[in-house]
C-alpha positions in Angstrom: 0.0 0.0 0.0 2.8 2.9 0.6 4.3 2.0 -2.6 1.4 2.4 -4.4 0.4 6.0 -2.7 4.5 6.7 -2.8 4.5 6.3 -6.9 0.6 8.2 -7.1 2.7 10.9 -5.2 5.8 10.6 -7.7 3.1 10.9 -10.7 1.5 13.3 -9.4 4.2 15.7 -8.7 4.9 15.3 -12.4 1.6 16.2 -13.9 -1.2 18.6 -14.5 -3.8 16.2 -12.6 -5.0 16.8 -9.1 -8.6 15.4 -7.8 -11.4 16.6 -6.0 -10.7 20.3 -6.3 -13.2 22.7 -5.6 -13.6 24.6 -9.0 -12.1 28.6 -9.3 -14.8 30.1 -10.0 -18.4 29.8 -10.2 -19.7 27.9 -13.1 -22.3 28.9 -15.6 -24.5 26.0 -17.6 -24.2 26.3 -21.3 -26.3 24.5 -23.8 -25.6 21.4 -26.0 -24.9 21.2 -30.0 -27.8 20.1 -32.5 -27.9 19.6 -36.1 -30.3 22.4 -35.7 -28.5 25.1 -33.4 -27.4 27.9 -34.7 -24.5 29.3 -33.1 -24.3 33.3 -32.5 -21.5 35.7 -32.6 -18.9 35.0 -29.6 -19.6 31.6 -29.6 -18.1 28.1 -30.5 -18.8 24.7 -31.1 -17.0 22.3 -28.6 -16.4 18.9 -28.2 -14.9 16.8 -25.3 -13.5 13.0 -26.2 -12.2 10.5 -23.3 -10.3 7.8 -23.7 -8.7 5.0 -21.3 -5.3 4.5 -21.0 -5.3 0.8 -21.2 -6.3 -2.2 -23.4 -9.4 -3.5 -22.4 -12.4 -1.3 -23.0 -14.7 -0.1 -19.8 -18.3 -0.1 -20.0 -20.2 1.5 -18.1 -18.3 4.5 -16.1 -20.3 7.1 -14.2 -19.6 10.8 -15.4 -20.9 13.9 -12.9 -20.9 17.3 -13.9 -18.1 18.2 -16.0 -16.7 22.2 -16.0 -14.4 23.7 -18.7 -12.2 26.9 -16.7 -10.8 29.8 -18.1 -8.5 32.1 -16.2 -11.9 33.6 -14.8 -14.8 31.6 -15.3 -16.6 28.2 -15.6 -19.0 26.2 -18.1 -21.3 23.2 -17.2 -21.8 21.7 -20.5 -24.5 18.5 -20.9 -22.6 15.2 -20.1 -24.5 11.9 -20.8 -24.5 10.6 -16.9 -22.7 7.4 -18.0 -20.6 6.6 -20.7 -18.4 3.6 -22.2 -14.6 4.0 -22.5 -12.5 3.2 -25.5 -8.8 3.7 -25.7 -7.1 5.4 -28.5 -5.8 2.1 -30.7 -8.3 2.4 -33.7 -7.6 6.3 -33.3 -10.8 6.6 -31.7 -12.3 8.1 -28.4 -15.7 8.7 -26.6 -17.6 11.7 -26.8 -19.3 13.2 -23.9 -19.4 16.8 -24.9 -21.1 18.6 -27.9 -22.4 21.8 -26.6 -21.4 25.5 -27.5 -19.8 27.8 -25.6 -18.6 31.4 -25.2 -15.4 32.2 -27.7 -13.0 31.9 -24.9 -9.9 30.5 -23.7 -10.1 27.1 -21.8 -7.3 26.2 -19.5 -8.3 23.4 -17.6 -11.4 20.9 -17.5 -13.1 19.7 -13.6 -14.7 16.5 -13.3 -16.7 16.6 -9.9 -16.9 14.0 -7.8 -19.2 11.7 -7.6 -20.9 8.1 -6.1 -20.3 5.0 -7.5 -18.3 2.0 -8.6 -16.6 3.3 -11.5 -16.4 7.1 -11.5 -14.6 9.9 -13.5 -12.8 12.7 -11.1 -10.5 14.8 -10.5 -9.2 18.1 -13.4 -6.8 18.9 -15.5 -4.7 21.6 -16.3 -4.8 21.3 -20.5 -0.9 20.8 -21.8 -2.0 23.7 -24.8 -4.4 25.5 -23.5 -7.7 26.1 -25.8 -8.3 29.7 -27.7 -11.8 28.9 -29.1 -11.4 31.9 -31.9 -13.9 33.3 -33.9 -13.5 32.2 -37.5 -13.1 28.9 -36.7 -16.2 27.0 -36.4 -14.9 24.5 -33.1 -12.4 23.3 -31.0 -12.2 19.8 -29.3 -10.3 18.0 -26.2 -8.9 14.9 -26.0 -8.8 13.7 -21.9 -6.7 10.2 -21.5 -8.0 8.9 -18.2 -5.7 6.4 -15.9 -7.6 4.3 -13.3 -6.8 3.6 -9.6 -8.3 1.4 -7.0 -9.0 2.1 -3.3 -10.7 -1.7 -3.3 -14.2 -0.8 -3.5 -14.3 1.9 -6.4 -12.6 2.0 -9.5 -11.6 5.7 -10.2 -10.8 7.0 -13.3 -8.5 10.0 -13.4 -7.4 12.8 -15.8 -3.8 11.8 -17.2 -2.8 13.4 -20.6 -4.9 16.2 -23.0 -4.5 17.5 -26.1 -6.6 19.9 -28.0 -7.5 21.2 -31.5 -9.8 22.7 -33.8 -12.0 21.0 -35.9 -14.4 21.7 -39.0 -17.7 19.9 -40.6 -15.5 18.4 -43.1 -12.4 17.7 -40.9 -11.6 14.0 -39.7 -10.5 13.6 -35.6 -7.6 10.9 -34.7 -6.8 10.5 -31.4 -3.9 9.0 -30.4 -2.2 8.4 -26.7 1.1 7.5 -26.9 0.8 4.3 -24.2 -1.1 2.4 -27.0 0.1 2.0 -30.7 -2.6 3.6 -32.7 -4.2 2.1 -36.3 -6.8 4.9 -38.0 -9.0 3.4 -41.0 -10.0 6.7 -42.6 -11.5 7.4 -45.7 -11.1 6.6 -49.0 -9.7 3.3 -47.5 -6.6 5.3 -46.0 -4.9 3.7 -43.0 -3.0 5.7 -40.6 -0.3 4.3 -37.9 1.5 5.5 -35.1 3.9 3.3 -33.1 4.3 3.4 -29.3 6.1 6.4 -28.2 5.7 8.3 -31.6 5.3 11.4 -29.4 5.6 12.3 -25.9 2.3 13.4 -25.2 -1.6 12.4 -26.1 -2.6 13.9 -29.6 -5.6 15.1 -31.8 -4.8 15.1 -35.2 -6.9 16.8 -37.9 -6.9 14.9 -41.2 -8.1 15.8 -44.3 -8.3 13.5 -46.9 -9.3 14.4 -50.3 -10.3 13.6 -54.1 -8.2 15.9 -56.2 -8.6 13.8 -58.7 -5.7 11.7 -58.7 -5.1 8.3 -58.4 -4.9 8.5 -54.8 -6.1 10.8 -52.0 -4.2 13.4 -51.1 -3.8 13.6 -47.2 -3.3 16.1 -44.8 -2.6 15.6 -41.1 -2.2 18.6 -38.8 -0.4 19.6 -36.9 2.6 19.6 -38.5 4.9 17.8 -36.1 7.9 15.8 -36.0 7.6 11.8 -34.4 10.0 10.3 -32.4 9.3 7.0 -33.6 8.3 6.7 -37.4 4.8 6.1 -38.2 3.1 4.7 -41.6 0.5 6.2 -44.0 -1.0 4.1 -46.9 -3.4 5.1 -49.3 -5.9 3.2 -51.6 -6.2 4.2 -55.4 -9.8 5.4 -56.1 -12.0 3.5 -57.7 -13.4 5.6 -60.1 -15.1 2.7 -62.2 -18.7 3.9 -60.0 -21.1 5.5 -61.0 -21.1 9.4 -60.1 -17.1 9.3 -59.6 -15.9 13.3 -60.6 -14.0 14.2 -63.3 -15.6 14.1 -67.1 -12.9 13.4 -69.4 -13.7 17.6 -70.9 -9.7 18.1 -70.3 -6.9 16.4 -72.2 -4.7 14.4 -69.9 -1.6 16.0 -69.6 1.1 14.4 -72.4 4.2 12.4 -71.1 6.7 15.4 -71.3 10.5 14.9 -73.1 12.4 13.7 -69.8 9.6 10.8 -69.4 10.1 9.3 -72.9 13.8 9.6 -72.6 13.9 7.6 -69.7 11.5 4.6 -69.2 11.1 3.3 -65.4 12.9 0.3 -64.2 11.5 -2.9 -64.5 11.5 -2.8 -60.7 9.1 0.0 -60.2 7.3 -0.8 -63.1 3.5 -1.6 -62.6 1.5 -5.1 -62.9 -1.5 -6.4 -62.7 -0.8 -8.4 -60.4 0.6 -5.3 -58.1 -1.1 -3.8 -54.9 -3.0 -0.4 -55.8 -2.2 0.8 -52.7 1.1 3.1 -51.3 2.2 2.4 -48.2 5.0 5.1 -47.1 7.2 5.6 -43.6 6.2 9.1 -42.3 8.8 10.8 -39.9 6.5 13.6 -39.4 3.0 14.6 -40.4 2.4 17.4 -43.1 0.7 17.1 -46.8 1.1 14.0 -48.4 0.5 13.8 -52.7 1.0 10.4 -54.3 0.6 12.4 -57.8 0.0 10.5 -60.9 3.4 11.8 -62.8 7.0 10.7 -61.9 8.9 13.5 -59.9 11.4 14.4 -62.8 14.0 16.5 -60.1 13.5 13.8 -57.1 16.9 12.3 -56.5 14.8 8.7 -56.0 13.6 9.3 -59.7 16.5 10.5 -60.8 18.8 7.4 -59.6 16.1 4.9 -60.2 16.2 6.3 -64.0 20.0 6.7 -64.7 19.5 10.3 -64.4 22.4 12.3 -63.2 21.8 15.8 -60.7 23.0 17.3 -63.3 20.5 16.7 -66.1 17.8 17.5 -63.7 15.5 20.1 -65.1 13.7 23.1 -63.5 9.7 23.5 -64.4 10.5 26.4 -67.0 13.2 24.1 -69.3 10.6 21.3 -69.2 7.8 23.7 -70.5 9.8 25.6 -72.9 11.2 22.1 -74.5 10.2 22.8 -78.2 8.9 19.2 -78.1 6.8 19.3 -74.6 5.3 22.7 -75.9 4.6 21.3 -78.9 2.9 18.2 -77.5 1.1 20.8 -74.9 -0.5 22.9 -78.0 -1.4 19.4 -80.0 -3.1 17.9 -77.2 -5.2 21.5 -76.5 -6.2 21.2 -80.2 -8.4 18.3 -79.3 -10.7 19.2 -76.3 -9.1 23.0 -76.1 -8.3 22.3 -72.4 -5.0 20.7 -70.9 -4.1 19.5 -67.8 -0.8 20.2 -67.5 0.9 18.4 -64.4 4.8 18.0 -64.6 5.4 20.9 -61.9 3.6 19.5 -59.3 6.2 18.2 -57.6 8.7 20.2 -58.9 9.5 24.2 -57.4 7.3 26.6 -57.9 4.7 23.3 -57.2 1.9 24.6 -59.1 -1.0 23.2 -61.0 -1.4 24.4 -64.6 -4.4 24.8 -66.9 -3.5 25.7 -70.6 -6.5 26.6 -72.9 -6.6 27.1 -76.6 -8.7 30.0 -76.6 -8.6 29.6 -80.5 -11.1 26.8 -79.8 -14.6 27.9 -80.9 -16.3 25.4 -78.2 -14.2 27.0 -74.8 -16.7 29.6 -73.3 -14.5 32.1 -70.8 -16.7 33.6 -68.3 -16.8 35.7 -64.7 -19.8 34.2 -63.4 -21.4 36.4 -60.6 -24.5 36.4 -57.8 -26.2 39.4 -57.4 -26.9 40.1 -53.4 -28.0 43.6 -52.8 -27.0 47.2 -54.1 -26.7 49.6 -51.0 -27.3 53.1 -51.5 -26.4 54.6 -48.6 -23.1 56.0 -47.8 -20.1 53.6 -49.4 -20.0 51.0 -51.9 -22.5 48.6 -54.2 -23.2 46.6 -55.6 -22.7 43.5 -53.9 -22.1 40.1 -54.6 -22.5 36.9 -52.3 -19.2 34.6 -52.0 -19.1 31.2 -53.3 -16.6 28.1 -53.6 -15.1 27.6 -56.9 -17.4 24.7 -57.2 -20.6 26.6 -57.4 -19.1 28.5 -60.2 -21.5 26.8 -62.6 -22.6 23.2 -64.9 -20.4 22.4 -67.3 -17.0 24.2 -66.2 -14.2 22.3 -67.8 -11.8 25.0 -65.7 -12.2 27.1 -63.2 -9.4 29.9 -61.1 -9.7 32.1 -58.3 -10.2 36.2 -59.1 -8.9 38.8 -57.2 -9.8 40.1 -54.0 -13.2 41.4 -52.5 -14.1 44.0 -49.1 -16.8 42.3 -47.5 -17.1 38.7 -45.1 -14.3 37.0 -44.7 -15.3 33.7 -46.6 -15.2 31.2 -44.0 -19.0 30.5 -44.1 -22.0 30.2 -46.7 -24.0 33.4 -47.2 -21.7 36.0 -46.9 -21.2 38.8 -49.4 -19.1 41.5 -50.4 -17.9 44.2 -53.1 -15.5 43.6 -56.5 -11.9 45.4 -55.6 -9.8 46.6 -58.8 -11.8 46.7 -62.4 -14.4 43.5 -63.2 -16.5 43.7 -65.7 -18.5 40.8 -66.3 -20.5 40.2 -70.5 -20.3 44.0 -70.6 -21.5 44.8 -67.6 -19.2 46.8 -65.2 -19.2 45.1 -61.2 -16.2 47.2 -60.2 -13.6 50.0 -61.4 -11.1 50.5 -58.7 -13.3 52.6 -55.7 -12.0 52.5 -52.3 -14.4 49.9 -50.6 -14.7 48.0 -53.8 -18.0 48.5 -56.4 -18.5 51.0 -58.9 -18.8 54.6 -59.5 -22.7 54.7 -59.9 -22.5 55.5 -55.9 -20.4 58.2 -56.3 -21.4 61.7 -55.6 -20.7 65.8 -54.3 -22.0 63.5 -50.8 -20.2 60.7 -51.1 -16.8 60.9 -53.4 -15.4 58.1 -54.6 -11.2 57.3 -54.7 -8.8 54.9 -56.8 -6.9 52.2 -55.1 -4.2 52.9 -57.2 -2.3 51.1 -60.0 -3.9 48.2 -61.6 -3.0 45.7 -64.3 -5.6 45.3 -66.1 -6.3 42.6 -68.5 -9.5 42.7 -70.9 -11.2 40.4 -73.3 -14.1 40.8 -76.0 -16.6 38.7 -76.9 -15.4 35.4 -77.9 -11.2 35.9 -76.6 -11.2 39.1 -78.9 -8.9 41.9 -79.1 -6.8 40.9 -75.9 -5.2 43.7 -74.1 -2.9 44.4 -70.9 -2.6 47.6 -69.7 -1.4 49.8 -66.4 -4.2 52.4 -65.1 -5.4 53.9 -61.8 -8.7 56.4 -63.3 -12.3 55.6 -61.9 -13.7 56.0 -65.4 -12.1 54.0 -68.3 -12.9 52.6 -71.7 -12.0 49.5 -72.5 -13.6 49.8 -75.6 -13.5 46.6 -77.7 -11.4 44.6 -75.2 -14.2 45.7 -72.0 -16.4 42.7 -72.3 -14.7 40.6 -69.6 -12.0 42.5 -67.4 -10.0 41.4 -64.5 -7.0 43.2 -62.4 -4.7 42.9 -60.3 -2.3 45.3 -58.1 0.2 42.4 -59.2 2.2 41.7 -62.5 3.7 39.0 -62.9 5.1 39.4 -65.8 4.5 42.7 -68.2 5.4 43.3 -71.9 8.0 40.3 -71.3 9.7 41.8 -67.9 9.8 39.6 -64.9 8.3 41.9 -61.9 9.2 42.2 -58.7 9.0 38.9 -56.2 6.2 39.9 -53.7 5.8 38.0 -50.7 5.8 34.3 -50.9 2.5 32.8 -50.8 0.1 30.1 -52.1 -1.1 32.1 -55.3 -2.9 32.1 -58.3 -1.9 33.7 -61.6 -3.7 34.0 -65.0 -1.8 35.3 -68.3 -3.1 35.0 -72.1 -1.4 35.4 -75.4 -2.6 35.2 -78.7 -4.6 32.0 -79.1 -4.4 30.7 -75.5 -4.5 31.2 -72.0 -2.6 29.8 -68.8 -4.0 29.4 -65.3 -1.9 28.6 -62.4 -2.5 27.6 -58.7 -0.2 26.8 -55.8 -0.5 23.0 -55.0 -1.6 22.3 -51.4 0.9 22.7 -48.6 3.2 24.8 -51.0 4.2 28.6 -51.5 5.9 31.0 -54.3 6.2 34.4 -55.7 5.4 36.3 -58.7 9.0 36.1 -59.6 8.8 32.2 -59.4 5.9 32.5 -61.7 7.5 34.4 -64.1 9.8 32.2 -66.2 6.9 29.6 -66.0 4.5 32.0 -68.1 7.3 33.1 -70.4 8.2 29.2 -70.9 4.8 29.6 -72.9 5.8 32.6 -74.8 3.1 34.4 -72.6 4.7 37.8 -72.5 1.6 39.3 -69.6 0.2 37.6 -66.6 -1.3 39.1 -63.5 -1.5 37.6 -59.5 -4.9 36.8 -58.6 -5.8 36.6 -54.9 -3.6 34.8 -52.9 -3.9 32.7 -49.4 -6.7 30.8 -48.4 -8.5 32.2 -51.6 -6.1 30.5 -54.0 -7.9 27.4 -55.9 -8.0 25.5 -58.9 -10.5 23.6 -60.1 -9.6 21.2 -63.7 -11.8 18.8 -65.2 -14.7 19.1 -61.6 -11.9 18.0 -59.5 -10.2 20.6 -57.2 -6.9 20.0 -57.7 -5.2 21.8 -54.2 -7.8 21.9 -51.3 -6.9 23.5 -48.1 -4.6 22.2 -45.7 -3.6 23.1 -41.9 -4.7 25.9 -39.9 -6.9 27.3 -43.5 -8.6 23.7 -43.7 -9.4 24.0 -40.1 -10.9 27.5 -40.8 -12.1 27.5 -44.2 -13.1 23.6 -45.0 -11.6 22.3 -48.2 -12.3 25.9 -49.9 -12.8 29.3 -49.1 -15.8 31.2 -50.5 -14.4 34.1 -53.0 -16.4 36.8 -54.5 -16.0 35.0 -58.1 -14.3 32.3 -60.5 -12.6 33.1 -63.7 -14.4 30.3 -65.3 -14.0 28.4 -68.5 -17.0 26.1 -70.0 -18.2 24.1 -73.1 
């Protein structure tokens, strides 16, 4: 008996745990979570998991009131009286609390004690506490419980925590690092952690998502390094089932120079008879691709192939290959889209789209929805923000514009104002007022103001009488080139000049020539700069190309798949996309 309480002492000493403890401060109830609440400004979604620290499941453990603590106040959430324990091996726990509560900052959860033969008590100081910010639509935290005995109760104790964010679309794994962990996800994707990965209990957020690859790409966050290695494997997608995305309107991307040169090894060559799953050591977790083109610079690739460093090629020399651009153009004279995917993996990791805008059956378009016009002091009209995926049926391509003043995106229904010049079939949205909108607000009242230097880059009907030009005035005409007009207050690359670098970023970029067009987009869990960008345009003999919006904003979507969803902290805010204020959209 004293060596038991003399190592509860030890642990103790050692932890965040105490038991009993009378709580701060004086607690306030708060309600639970429905599929029907609707939660207000300064408030969050939260969610409490427990989990047992040992093998065999408990069923059956009595749960009193339970109280989440700031550094000045208390909330008595809804807890379900009794509740059965799992540990963490499937990456799994049991949730006792769904409620919403204030937006504040938790620092420690109370269990209160309470009769019986199995019981939860005792609190916890959490290891990072909880901001529960607004923008983000919840939080959650992960409790490991340890059990002691005083021989006729069982009493199961606060340990280890961890906490999180999480989103509608988001995926929880919990993991404790006692107990190896084995996490069947979706899109058959398996996740392992061995004993001892980390030092401490962890909630992982994991997206996993259709981008229209082979396989999933995956993201699990945080971003952390593991002591001991852990495993990911993914399943290719079956796309053979009915309803599967992706419509075969865009040209798969031809097999560029440095792939017909050298052929892969019979070793890595595939079969048959081969697995269609990847199965990959991970020392850390981050943003995994498996894309479905070799990595032309990865020094694997390279040895496997017979390649030496120093034939490895940048993204530019690949493009700009007489050959590869050549094969680019005859494969865009078939469906007048192509995916162009050799610098995925390859800096500035982007996605391309190149369009023949020679092509009579590509439609370019700036699809728009109206929300109000607001005639009191300020801006108008206004446009409600969508994901690239509500940008319309039968979009072959679609890109990011540039940048709104309005809501910030992270929800459905918001709105906002056009910044810069848009004009959308010949109908002016924007042209470059403080606050975003038009001029048809302006007057001796209410004055309007530039934003400054634009580059401006204007269509006709039908890809006619392209145009790139520099201007700041409230009131221009674009004559025949004003049918559809974007800007930016970001060249990338003007009358053949490489621009300045900017900040680095996860951007998008549009630039035209005659007879075709090139969209790019950052690839998820990647940055660059306008001055990375450059050389890629001009590698298409595109002498102009603008930055769209940047960030969280910056998406691609080729062929219905979007090709670089969120990751990290954005996917945790946003979902997979954040709403814009409109697409730059191209169509059959």
């Amino acid at each position: 008996m004293f060596r038991y309480f003399l190592s509860l002492l030890i642990f103790l000493s050692f932890s965040n745990t105490s038991f009993a403890s009378a709580l701060p401060y004086s607690s306030s109830p708060v309600n639970g979570f429905t599929p029907e609440s609707e939660i207000a400004k300064g408030f969050t979604r939260l969610k409490i998991s427990l989990a047992i620290g040992e093998l065999n499941p408990e069923n059956s453990i009595r749960l009193g009131r339970l109280n989440v603590c700031t550094k000045s106040a208390c909330f008595s959430p809804p807890t379900p009286g009794y509740f059965n324990a799992i540990n963490t091996a499937n990456g799994s726990a049991t949730l006792v609390v769904d409620a919403i509560v204030p937006s504040v900052k938790i620092e420690s959860v109370y269990f209160s004690e309470i009769t019986g033969a199995k019981v939860v008590d005792g609190n916890i100081k959490l290891r990072t506490p909880l901001a529960l910010e607004e923008g983000y639509y919840g939080g959650e935290i992960l409790i490991i419980l340890s059990r002691r005995s005083n021989g006729k109760n069982e009493i199961y104790y606060p340990s280890d925590s961890s906490s999180n964010f999480f989103n509608k679309e988001s995926q929880s794994v919990y993991y404790n690092p006692k107990i190896a962990m084995t996490a069947t996800l979706s899109h058959a994707t398996i996740f392992f952690l061995p004993v001892g990965a980390l030092e401490t209990a962890q909630i992982f957020s994991v997206g996993i998502h259709d981008n229209g690859n082979k396989h999933p790409l995956v993201d699990i966050f945080p971003y952390v390094n593991f002591i001991h290695n852990g495993s990911l494997e993914t399943a290719e997608i079956d796309r053979s089932k009915e309803g599967m995305r992706g419509d075969g309107a865009v040209t798969p991307t031809p097999a560029p120079m440095s792939y017909q040169m050298h052929s892969q090894s019979a070793k890595s060559a595939p079969t048959p008879n081969q697995s269609r799953k990847i199965k990959k050591t991970i020392p850390k977790t981050g943003v995994f691709s498996n894309s479905d083109t070799d990595v032309i610079n990865s020094s694997e690739n390279q040895k496997e192939k017979g390649i030496s460093a120093t034939a490895a090629q940048s993204c530019a020399e690949i493009i700009s290959n007489p050959v590869n651009l050549n094969g680019i153009r005859s494969a865009a004279s078939g469906s007048g889209v192509v995916n162009v995917n050799w610098c995925e993996n390859i800096p500035p990791y982007i996605h391309i789209a190149y369009i023949n805008t020679s092509d009579p059956r590509v439609k370019y378009s700036i699809p728009l929805h109206d929300s109000k016009f607001r005639d009191s002091a300020g801006t108008g009209p206004y446009f409600f923000l969508k994901r690239i995926t509500d940008s319309g049926a039968n979009s072959i391509v679609s890109i990011n514009g540039f940048t709104w003043s309005g809501d910030l995106g992270i929800v459905s229904g918001g709105d906002g104002t056009l910044d810069g010049y848009v004009t959308s079939n010949g109908q002016v949205k924007a042209n470059n007022t403080i606050g975003g909108g038009t001029t048809n607000i302006c007057t001796l009242l209410y004055p309007c103001f530039n934003t400054g230097q634009k580059f401006v880059m204007g269509y006709g009907r039908d890809f006619s009488n392209l145009a790139f030009f520099d201007t700041s005035d409230l009131y221009v005409n674009f004559g025949n080139s004003g049918f559809n007009v974007i800007s930016s207050s970001t060249s990338v690359v003007k009358n053949g000049v490489c621009q300045t670098p900017g900040t680095s970023s996860r951007w998008s970029a549009i630039g035209a020539g005659p007879g075709q067009m090139v969209m790019m987009s950052s690839v998820s869990g990647s940055s660059t700069t306008a001055a990375d960008l450059c050389p890629i345009f001009k590698s298409f003999q595109i002498q102009n190309a603008l930055r769209l919006d940047g960030g969280p904003s910056a998406a691609i979507m080729i062929d219905s798949n979007v090709k670089n969803p969120l990751v990290g902290l954005d996917y945790l805010r946003y979902g997979s996309l954040r709403y814009i204020a409109y697409p730059l959209r191209f169509s059959k």
